[in-house]
C-alpha positions in Angstrom: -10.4 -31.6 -36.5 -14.5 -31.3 -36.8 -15.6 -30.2 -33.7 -19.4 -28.6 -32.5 -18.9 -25.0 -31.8 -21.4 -22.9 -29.5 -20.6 -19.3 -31.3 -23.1 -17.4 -28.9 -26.8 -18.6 -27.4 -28.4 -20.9 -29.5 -26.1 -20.9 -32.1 -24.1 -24.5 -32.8 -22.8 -24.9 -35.6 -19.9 -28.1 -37.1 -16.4 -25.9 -37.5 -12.9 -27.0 -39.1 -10.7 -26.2 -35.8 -7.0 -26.5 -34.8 -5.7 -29.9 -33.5 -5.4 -29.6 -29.4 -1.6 -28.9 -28.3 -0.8 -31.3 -25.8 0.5 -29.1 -22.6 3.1 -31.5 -20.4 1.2 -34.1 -18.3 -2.0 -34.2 -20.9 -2.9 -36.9 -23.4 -4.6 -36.5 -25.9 -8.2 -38.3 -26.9 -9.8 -39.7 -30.1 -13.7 -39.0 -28.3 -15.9 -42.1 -29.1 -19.4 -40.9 -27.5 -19.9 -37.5 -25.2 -23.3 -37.4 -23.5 -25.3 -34.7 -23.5 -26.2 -33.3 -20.1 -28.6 -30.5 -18.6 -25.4 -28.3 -18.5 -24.4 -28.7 -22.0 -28.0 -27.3 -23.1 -27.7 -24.6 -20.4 -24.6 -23.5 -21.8 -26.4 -23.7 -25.6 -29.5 -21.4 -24.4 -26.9 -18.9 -22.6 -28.2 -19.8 -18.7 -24.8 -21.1 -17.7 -23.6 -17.7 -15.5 -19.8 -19.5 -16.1 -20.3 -19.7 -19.7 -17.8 -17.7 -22.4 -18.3 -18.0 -25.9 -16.9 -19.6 -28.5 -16.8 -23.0 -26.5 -16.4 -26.4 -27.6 -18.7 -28.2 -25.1 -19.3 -32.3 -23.4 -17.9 -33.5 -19.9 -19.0 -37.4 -20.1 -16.3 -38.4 -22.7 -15.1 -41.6 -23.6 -12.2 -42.4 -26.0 -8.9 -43.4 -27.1 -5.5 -42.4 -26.5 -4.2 -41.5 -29.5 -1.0 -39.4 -28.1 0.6 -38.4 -24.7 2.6 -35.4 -23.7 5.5 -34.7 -21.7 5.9 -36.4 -18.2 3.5 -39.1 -19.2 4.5 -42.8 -17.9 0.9 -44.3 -16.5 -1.2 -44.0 -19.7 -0.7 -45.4 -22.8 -1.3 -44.5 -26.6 -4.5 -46.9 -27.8 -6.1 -47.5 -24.2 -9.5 -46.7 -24.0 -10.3 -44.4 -21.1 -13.1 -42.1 -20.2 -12.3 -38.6 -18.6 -13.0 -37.0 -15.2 -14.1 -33.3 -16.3 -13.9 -31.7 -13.2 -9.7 -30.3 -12.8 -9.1 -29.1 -8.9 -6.6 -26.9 -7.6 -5.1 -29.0 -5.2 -4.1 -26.1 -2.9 -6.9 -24.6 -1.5 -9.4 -25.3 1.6 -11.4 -27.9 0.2 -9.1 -29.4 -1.7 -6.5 -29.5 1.5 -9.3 -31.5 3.3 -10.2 -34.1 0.6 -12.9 -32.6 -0.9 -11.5 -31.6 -4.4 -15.1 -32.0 -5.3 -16.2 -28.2 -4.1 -13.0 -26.8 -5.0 -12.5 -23.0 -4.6 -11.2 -22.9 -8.1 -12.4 -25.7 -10.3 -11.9 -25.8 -13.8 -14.4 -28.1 -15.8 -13.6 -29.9 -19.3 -16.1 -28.5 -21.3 -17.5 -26.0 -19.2 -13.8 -24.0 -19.0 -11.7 -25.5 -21.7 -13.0 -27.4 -25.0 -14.8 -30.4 -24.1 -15.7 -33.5 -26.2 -18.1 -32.0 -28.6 -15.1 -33.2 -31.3 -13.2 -35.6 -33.1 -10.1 -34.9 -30.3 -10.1 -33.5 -26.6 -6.5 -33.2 -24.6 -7.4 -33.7 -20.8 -5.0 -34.2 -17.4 -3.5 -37.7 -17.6 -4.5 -37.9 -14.2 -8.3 -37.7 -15.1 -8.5 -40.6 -17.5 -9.3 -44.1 -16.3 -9.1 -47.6 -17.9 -12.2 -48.6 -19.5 -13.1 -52.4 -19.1 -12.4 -54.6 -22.1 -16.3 -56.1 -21.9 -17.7 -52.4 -22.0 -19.1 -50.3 -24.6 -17.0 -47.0 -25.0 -20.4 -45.8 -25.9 -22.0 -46.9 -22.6 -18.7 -46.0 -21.0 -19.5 -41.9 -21.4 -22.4 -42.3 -18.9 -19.7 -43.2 -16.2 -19.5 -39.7 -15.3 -23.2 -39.0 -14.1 -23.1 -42.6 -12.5 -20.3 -41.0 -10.4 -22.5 -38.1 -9.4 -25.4 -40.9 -8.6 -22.7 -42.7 -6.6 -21.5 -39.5 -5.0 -25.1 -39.0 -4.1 -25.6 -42.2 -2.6 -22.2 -42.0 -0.3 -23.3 -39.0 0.9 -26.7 -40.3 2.1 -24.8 -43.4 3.6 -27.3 -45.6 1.7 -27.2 -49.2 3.1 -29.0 -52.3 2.2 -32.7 -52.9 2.7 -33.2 -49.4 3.5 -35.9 -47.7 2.0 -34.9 -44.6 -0.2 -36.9 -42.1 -1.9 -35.7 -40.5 -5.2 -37.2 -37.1 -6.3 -37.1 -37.0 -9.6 -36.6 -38.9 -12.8 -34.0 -37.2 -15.0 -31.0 -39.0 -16.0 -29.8 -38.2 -12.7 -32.5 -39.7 -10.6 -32.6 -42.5 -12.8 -29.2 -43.2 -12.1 -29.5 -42.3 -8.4 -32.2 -45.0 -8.4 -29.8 -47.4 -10.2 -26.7 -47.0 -7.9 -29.1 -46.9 -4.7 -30.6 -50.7 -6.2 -27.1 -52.0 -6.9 -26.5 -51.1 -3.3 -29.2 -53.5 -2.0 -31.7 -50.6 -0.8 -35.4 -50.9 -1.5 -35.7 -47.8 -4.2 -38.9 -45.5 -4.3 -39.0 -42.9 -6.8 -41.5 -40.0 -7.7 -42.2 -37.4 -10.4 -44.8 -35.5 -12.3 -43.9 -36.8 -15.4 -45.7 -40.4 -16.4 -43.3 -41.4 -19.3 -40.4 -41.0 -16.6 -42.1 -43.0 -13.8 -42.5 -45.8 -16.4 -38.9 -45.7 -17.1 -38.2 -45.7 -13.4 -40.6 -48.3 -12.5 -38.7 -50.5 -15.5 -35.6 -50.4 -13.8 -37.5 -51.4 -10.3 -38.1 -48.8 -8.3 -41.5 -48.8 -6.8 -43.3 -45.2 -8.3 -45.6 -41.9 -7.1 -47.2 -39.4 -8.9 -46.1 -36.0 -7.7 -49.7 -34.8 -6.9 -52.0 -33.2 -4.6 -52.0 -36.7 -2.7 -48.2 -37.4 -2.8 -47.1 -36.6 0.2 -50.2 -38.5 1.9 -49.3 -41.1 -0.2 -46.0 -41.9 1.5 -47.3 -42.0 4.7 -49.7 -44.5 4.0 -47.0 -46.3 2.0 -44.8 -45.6 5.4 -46.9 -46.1 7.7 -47.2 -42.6 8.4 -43.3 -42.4 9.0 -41.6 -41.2 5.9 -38.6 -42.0 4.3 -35.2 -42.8 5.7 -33.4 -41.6 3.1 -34.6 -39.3 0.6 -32.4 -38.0 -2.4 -34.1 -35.1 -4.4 -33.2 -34.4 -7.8 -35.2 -32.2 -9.4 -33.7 -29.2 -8.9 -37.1 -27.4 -8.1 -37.3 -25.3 -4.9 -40.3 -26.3 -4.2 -39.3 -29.9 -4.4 -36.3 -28.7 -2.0 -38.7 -27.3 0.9 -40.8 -30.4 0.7 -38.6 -33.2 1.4 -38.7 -32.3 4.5 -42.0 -33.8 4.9 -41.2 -36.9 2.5 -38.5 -37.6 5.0 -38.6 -39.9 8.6 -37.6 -38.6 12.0 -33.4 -38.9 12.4 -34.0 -39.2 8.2 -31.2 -37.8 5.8 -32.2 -35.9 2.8 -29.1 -35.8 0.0 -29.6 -32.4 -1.8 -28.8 -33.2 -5.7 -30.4 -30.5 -7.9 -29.4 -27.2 -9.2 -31.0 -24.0 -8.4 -30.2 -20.7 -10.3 -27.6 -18.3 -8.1 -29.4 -16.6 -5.3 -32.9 -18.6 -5.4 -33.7 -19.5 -1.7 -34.7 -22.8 -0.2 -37.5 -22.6 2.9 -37.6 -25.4 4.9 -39.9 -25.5 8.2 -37.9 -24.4 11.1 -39.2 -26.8 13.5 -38.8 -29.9 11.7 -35.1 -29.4 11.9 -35.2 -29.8 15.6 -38.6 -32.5 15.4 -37.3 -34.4 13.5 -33.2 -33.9 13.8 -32.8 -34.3 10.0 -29.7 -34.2 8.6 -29.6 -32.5 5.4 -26.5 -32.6 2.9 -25.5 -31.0 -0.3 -23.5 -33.0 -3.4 -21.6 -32.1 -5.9 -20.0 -33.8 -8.3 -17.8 -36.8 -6.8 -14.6 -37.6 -5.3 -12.8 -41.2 -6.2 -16.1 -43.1 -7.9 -15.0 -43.5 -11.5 -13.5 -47.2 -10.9 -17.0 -48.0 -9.1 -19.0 -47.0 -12.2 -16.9 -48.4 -14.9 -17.4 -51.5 -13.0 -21.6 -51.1 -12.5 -21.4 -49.8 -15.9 -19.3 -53.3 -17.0 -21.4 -55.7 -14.8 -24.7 -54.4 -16.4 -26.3 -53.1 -13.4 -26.4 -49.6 -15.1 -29.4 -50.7 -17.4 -30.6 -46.9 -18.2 -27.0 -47.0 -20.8 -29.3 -49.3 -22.7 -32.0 -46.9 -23.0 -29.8 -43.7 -24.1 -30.7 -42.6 -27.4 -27.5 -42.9 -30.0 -27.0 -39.5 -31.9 -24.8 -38.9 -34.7 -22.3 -35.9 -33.2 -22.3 -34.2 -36.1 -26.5 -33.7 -36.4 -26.3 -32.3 -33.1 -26.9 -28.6 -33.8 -30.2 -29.8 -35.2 -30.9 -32.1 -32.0 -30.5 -28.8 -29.2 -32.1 -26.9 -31.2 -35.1 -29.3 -31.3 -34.3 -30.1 -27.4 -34.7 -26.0 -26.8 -37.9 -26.5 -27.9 -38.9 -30.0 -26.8 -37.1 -31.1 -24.0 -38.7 -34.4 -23.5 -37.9 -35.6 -26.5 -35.1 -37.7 -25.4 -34.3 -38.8 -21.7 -30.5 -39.6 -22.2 -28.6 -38.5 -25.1 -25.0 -39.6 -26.3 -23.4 -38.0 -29.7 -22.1 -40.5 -31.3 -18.9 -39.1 -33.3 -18.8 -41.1 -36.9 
Protein backbone atom coordinates (compact mmCIF):
# COMPACT_ATOMS: atom_id res chain seq x y z
CA UNK A 1 0.00 0.00 0.00
CA UNK A 2 1.02 4.03 -0.52
CA UNK A 3 1.05 5.44 2.59
CA UNK A 4 2.64 9.13 3.99
CA UNK A 5 5.54 8.39 6.13
CA UNK A 6 6.99 10.99 8.86
CA UNK A 7 10.76 9.62 8.69
CA UNK A 8 11.96 12.20 11.40
CA UNK A 9 10.85 16.17 11.93
CA UNK A 10 9.89 17.68 8.97
CA UNK A 11 10.45 15.10 6.79
CA UNK A 12 7.23 13.29 4.88
CA UNK A 13 7.70 11.65 2.36
CA UNK A 14 4.90 8.98 -0.07
CA UNK A 15 6.52 5.21 0.82
CA UNK A 16 5.61 1.61 -0.73
CA UNK A 17 4.76 -0.09 2.79
CA UNK A 18 3.48 -3.52 3.93
CA UNK A 19 -0.34 -4.34 3.89
CA UNK A 20 -1.63 -3.98 7.74
CA UNK A 21 -1.99 -7.66 9.42
CA UNK A 22 -5.24 -7.82 10.86
CA UNK A 23 -4.73 -8.85 14.78
CA UNK A 24 -8.13 -10.87 16.09
CA UNK A 25 -10.98 -8.36 16.70
CA UNK A 26 -9.64 -5.66 14.00
CA UNK A 27 -10.96 -4.80 10.61
CA UNK A 28 -9.38 -3.53 8.25
CA UNK A 29 -10.10 -0.04 6.30
CA UNK A 30 -9.90 1.29 2.65
CA UNK A 31 -9.32 5.31 4.22
CA UNK A 32 -11.56 7.65 2.03
CA UNK A 33 -10.49 11.16 3.67
CA UNK A 34 -8.23 11.68 7.09
CA UNK A 35 -8.22 15.31 8.36
CA UNK A 36 -5.50 16.99 9.17
CA UNK A 37 -5.35 18.20 12.72
CA UNK A 38 -3.03 20.51 15.03
CA UNK A 39 -1.57 17.11 16.33
CA UNK A 40 -0.75 15.65 13.02
CA UNK A 41 1.50 18.93 12.26
CA UNK A 42 2.88 18.75 15.84
CA UNK A 43 3.94 15.37 15.23
CA UNK A 44 5.50 16.63 11.53
CA UNK A 45 7.60 19.59 13.27
CA UNK A 46 8.82 17.06 16.12
CA UNK A 47 6.71 19.00 19.18
CA UNK A 48 4.64 15.92 19.92
CA UNK A 49 6.66 14.78 23.42
CA UNK A 50 4.73 11.07 22.57
CA UNK A 51 6.00 11.10 19.12
CA UNK A 52 8.44 7.96 17.72
CA UNK A 53 9.54 8.05 14.33
CA UNK A 54 8.91 6.39 11.51
CA UNK A 55 5.06 6.94 11.94
CA UNK A 56 2.26 6.75 9.59
CA UNK A 57 0.07 9.51 10.96
CA UNK A 58 -4.21 10.82 10.81
CA UNK A 59 -6.88 10.13 13.69
CA UNK A 60 -10.16 11.57 11.82
CA UNK A 61 -10.58 8.62 9.30
CA UNK A 62 -13.25 7.57 7.32
CA UNK A 63 -13.56 4.50 5.08
CA UNK A 64 -14.59 1.17 4.04
CA UNK A 65 -14.37 -2.18 5.27
CA UNK A 66 -12.68 -4.03 3.07
CA UNK A 67 -11.72 -7.19 5.48
CA UNK A 68 -12.42 -8.32 9.16
CA UNK A 69 -10.33 -10.42 11.43
CA UNK A 70 -10.91 -13.11 13.79
CA UNK A 71 -13.80 -12.72 16.33
CA UNK A 72 -15.51 -10.23 14.13
CA UNK A 73 -19.51 -10.65 13.93
CA UNK A 74 -20.90 -6.82 14.29
CA UNK A 75 -19.13 -5.20 11.24
CA UNK A 76 -19.32 -6.04 7.93
CA UNK A 77 -16.96 -6.12 4.79
CA UNK A 78 -18.13 -2.89 2.44
CA UNK A 79 -19.84 -0.71 5.30
CA UNK A 80 -18.63 2.53 5.46
CA UNK A 81 -17.50 3.56 8.97
CA UNK A 82 -15.35 6.24 10.48
CA UNK A 83 -12.89 5.26 13.33
CA UNK A 84 -12.62 6.39 17.08
CA UNK A 85 -8.68 6.90 17.43
CA UNK A 86 -8.44 6.93 20.85
CA UNK A 87 -7.95 2.80 22.22
CA UNK A 88 -8.49 2.67 26.34
CA UNK A 89 -7.33 0.18 28.63
CA UNK A 90 -10.40 -0.72 30.08
CA UNK A 91 -8.76 -1.71 33.42
CA UNK A 92 -7.50 1.14 35.07
CA UNK A 93 -8.95 4.10 37.35
CA UNK A 94 -10.50 6.09 34.86
CA UNK A 95 -11.49 3.78 32.70
CA UNK A 96 -13.16 1.68 35.85
CA UNK A 97 -15.27 4.88 36.42
CA UNK A 98 -16.45 5.62 32.83
CA UNK A 99 -14.15 7.94 31.85
CA UNK A 100 -12.09 5.98 29.18
CA UNK A 101 -11.54 9.35 27.91
CA UNK A 102 -8.42 10.24 30.33
CA UNK A 103 -7.25 6.79 30.42
CA UNK A 104 -4.06 6.05 32.36
CA UNK A 105 -2.80 4.16 29.30
CA UNK A 106 -4.36 5.30 26.10
CA UNK A 107 -3.16 4.33 22.91
CA UNK A 108 -4.06 6.74 19.86
CA UNK A 109 -4.52 5.64 16.06
CA UNK A 110 -2.11 7.57 14.58
CA UNK A 111 -0.43 9.03 17.31
CA UNK A 112 0.77 5.26 18.71
CA UNK A 113 0.07 2.93 15.83
CA UNK A 114 -0.20 3.86 11.94
CA UNK A 115 -2.95 6.10 11.40
CA UNK A 116 -4.79 6.99 8.11
CA UNK A 117 -2.17 8.86 6.31
CA UNK A 118 -2.68 5.57 3.64
CA UNK A 119 -4.49 3.71 1.21
CA UNK A 120 -5.41 1.02 4.42
CA UNK A 121 -5.56 1.38 8.29
CA UNK A 122 -6.55 -1.82 10.65
CA UNK A 123 -8.41 -0.36 13.79
CA UNK A 124 -10.42 -2.17 16.91
CA UNK A 125 -13.84 -3.34 15.45
CA UNK A 126 -15.18 -1.73 18.39
CA UNK A 127 -14.00 1.81 17.31
CA UNK A 128 -15.69 1.90 13.93
CA UNK A 129 -19.21 3.23 13.53
CA UNK A 130 -21.82 3.22 10.71
CA UNK A 131 -21.69 6.15 8.54
CA UNK A 132 -25.19 7.43 7.34
CA UNK A 133 -26.11 6.52 3.74
CA UNK A 134 -26.95 10.53 2.98
CA UNK A 135 -23.34 11.55 4.23
CA UNK A 136 -20.23 12.26 2.57
CA UNK A 137 -17.39 9.82 3.74
CA UNK A 138 -15.43 12.95 3.07
CA UNK A 139 -17.50 15.12 5.48
CA UNK A 140 -17.72 12.03 7.62
CA UNK A 141 -13.74 12.30 8.77
CA UNK A 142 -14.61 15.61 10.61
CA UNK A 143 -16.83 13.40 13.00
CA UNK A 144 -14.10 12.95 15.25
CA UNK A 145 -13.30 16.78 16.20
CA UNK A 146 -17.18 17.28 16.25
CA UNK A 147 -17.03 14.63 19.09
CA UNK A 148 -14.43 16.69 20.94
CA UNK A 149 -16.84 19.91 20.34
CA UNK A 150 -19.64 17.77 21.63
CA UNK A 151 -17.54 16.49 24.54
CA UNK A 152 -16.85 20.14 25.13
CA UNK A 153 -20.30 21.12 25.22
CA UNK A 154 -21.48 18.13 27.77
CA UNK A 155 -19.08 19.10 29.91
CA UNK A 156 -20.17 22.70 30.20
CA UNK A 157 -23.81 21.41 30.46
CA UNK A 158 -24.77 23.86 27.60
CA UNK A 159 -28.54 24.27 27.50
CA UNK A 160 -30.77 26.24 25.20
CA UNK A 161 -31.01 30.03 25.12
CA UNK A 162 -27.99 30.26 27.19
CA UNK A 163 -25.47 32.55 26.22
CA UNK A 164 -21.93 30.89 25.61
CA UNK A 165 -18.75 32.35 24.82
CA UNK A 166 -16.14 30.50 22.53
CA UNK A 167 -12.42 31.51 22.81
CA UNK A 168 -11.05 30.85 19.81
CA UNK A 169 -11.71 30.14 16.17
CA UNK A 170 -9.65 26.99 15.08
CA UNK A 171 -11.40 24.16 13.77
CA UNK A 172 -12.11 23.35 17.23
CA UNK A 173 -13.83 26.46 18.24
CA UNK A 174 -15.59 26.52 15.17
CA UNK A 175 -16.95 23.34 15.83
CA UNK A 176 -17.55 24.11 19.57
CA UNK A 177 -19.60 27.04 18.19
CA UNK A 178 -21.47 24.72 15.79
CA UNK A 179 -22.46 21.94 18.34
CA UNK A 180 -23.22 24.73 21.09
CA UNK A 181 -25.86 26.38 18.05
CA UNK A 182 -27.32 22.96 17.30
CA UNK A 183 -27.94 22.84 20.96
CA UNK A 184 -30.27 25.95 20.91
CA UNK A 185 -27.67 28.29 22.90
CA UNK A 186 -27.11 31.84 21.85
CA UNK A 187 -23.22 31.45 20.51
CA UNK A 188 -20.56 34.32 21.07
CA UNK A 189 -17.25 33.75 19.81
CA UNK A 190 -13.84 35.84 19.96
CA UNK A 191 -10.37 35.84 18.44
CA UNK A 192 -7.46 37.86 17.21
CA UNK A 193 -7.66 36.67 13.92
CA UNK A 194 -10.24 38.66 11.46
CA UNK A 195 -10.48 35.98 8.62
CA UNK A 196 -11.55 33.53 11.50
CA UNK A 197 -14.15 35.78 13.12
CA UNK A 198 -15.68 36.07 9.52
CA UNK A 199 -15.84 32.37 9.32
CA UNK A 200 -17.42 32.29 12.77
CA UNK A 201 -19.74 35.03 12.30
CA UNK A 202 -20.86 32.99 8.88
CA UNK A 203 -21.86 30.16 10.75
CA UNK A 204 -23.87 32.61 13.34
CA UNK A 205 -22.16 33.26 16.15
CA UNK A 206 -22.18 36.84 17.20
CA UNK A 207 -18.09 38.02 17.12
CA UNK A 208 -15.24 40.16 19.32
CA UNK A 209 -11.99 41.14 18.53
CA UNK A 210 -9.51 39.93 21.05
CA UNK A 211 -8.18 43.41 21.97
CA UNK A 212 -7.27 45.86 24.48
CA UNK A 213 -11.18 46.51 24.79
CA UNK A 214 -12.30 42.87 24.75
CA UNK A 215 -12.88 42.16 27.93
CA UNK A 216 -14.87 45.68 28.40
CA UNK A 217 -16.50 44.73 25.52
CA UNK A 218 -18.40 41.83 27.11
CA UNK A 219 -19.56 43.56 29.81
CA UNK A 220 -21.18 46.06 27.99
CA UNK A 221 -22.52 43.31 25.71
CA UNK A 222 -23.52 41.55 29.33
CA UNK A 223 -24.51 44.07 31.01
CA UNK A 224 -21.50 44.04 33.05
CA UNK A 225 -22.17 40.30 33.96
CA UNK A 226 -20.16 38.03 31.81
CA UNK A 227 -20.73 34.99 30.31
CA UNK A 228 -22.52 31.88 31.68
CA UNK A 229 -20.69 29.60 29.95
CA UNK A 230 -17.46 30.16 28.40
CA UNK A 231 -15.47 27.44 26.37
CA UNK A 232 -11.82 28.47 25.61
CA UNK A 233 -9.98 27.05 22.89
CA UNK A 234 -7.07 28.57 22.06
CA UNK A 235 -4.74 26.81 23.95
CA UNK A 236 -2.96 30.17 25.02
CA UNK A 237 -2.20 30.57 28.75
CA UNK A 238 -2.87 33.73 28.73
CA UNK A 239 -6.26 33.10 27.13
CA UNK A 240 -6.51 30.37 30.10
CA UNK A 241 -6.03 33.00 33.09
CA UNK A 242 -8.41 35.40 31.48
CA UNK A 243 -11.65 33.57 31.20
CA UNK A 244 -11.96 34.03 34.40
CA UNK A 245 -12.97 37.50 33.79
CA UNK A 246 -14.97 36.71 30.49
CA UNK A 247 -17.00 34.48 32.77
CA UNK A 248 -20.44 35.40 35.13
CA UNK A 249 -20.70 34.74 38.85
CA UNK A 250 -21.76 30.75 39.48
CA UNK A 251 -20.41 30.75 35.48
CA UNK A 252 -18.61 27.42 34.06
CA UNK A 253 -15.58 27.77 32.01
CA UNK A 254 -14.86 24.36 29.79
CA UNK A 255 -11.01 24.22 29.47
CA UNK A 256 -10.37 22.90 25.65
CA UNK A 257 -6.88 23.86 24.63
CA UNK A 258 -3.53 22.41 24.85
CA UNK A 259 -0.68 23.71 26.70
CA UNK A 260 2.92 22.28 26.37
CA UNK A 261 3.97 19.82 29.56
CA UNK A 262 4.67 21.89 32.64
CA UNK A 263 3.41 25.50 31.32
CA UNK A 264 1.32 26.95 34.34
CA UNK A 265 -2.12 28.44 34.31
CA UNK A 266 -2.66 31.70 36.90
CA UNK A 267 -5.98 32.31 37.67
CA UNK A 268 -7.00 35.14 40.32
CA UNK A 269 -7.40 33.51 43.57
CA UNK A 270 -10.27 35.38 44.75
CA UNK A 271 -12.53 35.04 41.87
CA UNK A 272 -12.73 31.31 42.63
CA UNK A 273 -14.43 32.06 45.80
CA UNK A 274 -16.36 35.62 44.27
CA UNK A 275 -17.54 34.28 41.82
CA UNK A 276 -17.82 30.17 42.71
CA UNK A 277 -16.77 29.29 39.18
CA UNK A 278 -16.68 26.07 38.24
CA UNK A 279 -13.85 25.25 36.03
CA UNK A 280 -13.53 21.86 33.98
CA UNK A 281 -10.93 20.28 31.85
CA UNK A 282 -11.91 18.01 28.40
CA UNK A 283 -10.39 15.72 26.64
CA UNK A 284 -11.29 13.91 23.91
CA UNK A 285 -14.95 12.29 24.33
CA UNK A 286 -16.76 9.46 25.69
CA UNK A 287 -19.98 7.90 23.63
CA UNK A 288 -20.48 11.15 20.98
CA UNK A 289 -19.64 9.56 17.60
CA UNK A 290 -23.54 8.57 16.83
CA UNK A 291 -24.37 12.29 17.85
CA UNK A 292 -21.98 13.73 15.21
CA UNK A 293 -22.56 11.43 12.41
CA UNK A 294 -26.03 12.47 12.81
CA UNK A 295 -25.21 16.67 13.08
CA UNK A 296 -22.75 15.84 10.45
CA UNK A 297 -25.87 13.95 8.28
CA UNK A 298 -28.59 16.61 9.13
CA UNK A 299 -26.30 19.45 7.88
CA UNK A 300 -25.98 21.34 10.98
CA UNK A 301 -22.07 20.86 10.78
CA UNK A 302 -21.77 23.50 7.93
CA UNK A 303 -17.83 24.22 8.59
CA UNK A 304 -17.46 20.29 6.62
CA UNK A 305 -18.50 22.50 3.71
CA UNK A 306 -15.75 24.91 4.17
CA UNK A 307 -12.79 22.18 4.56
CA UNK A 308 -10.32 22.49 1.97
CA UNK A 309 -10.10 19.02 -0.20
CA UNK A 310 -6.33 17.84 -0.55
CA UNK A 311 -5.07 15.22 -2.63
CA UNK A 312 -3.33 12.64 0.21
CA UNK A 313 -0.66 12.07 -1.81
CA UNK A 314 0.50 16.07 -2.30
CA UNK A 315 0.53 16.25 1.34
CA UNK A 316 4.26 16.35 2.03
CA UNK A 317 4.24 19.51 -0.01
CA UNK A 318 1.01 20.89 1.90
CA UNK A 319 2.84 20.61 5.79
CA UNK A 320 5.58 21.73 4.60
CA UNK A 321 3.93 24.87 3.28
CA UNK A 322 1.55 24.75 6.56
CA UNK A 323 5.10 24.80 8.77
CA UNK A 324 5.60 27.87 7.25
CA UNK A 325 2.14 29.39 6.76
CA UNK A 326 -0.18 28.15 9.05
CA UNK A 327 -3.21 30.11 8.02
CA UNK A 328 -3.25 29.00 4.89
CA UNK A 329 -5.97 26.61 5.29
CA UNK A 330 -8.55 26.47 8.29
CA UNK A 331 -9.66 22.78 7.93
CA UNK A 332 -7.80 20.36 5.94
CA UNK A 333 -8.96 16.81 4.73
CA UNK A 334 -6.47 14.50 2.43
CA UNK A 335 -8.32 13.23 0.07
CA UNK A 336 -6.73 9.65 -0.84
CA UNK A 337 -7.21 9.17 -5.00
Amino acid sequence: MKALVINKPFDMEVKNCNDPQLAPGEVLLQVSASGICAGDLYYYMGKNPYATYPQICGHEISGIVMAVGLNVSAVKVGTRVVVEPFISCGKCYPCRIGKNNCCANLSIIGVHKPGGYADLVAVPASHVYEVPDNLDLSKAALAEPVTIALHACYRGEVQPDEQVLIAGCGPIGIFCIEVARAKGAKVYACDINGNRLRIAEELGAVTFLSDDLFIENIFDHTNGEGFPVVIEATGVPGVMSQTVDMVAAGGRIVIAGLVKKGIKVPFEGLDFTRKELTILGTRTEINCFPEALALLAENKIKFADLSTHINMWDAPGIFSQLNEHPGIIHKGLLIRN
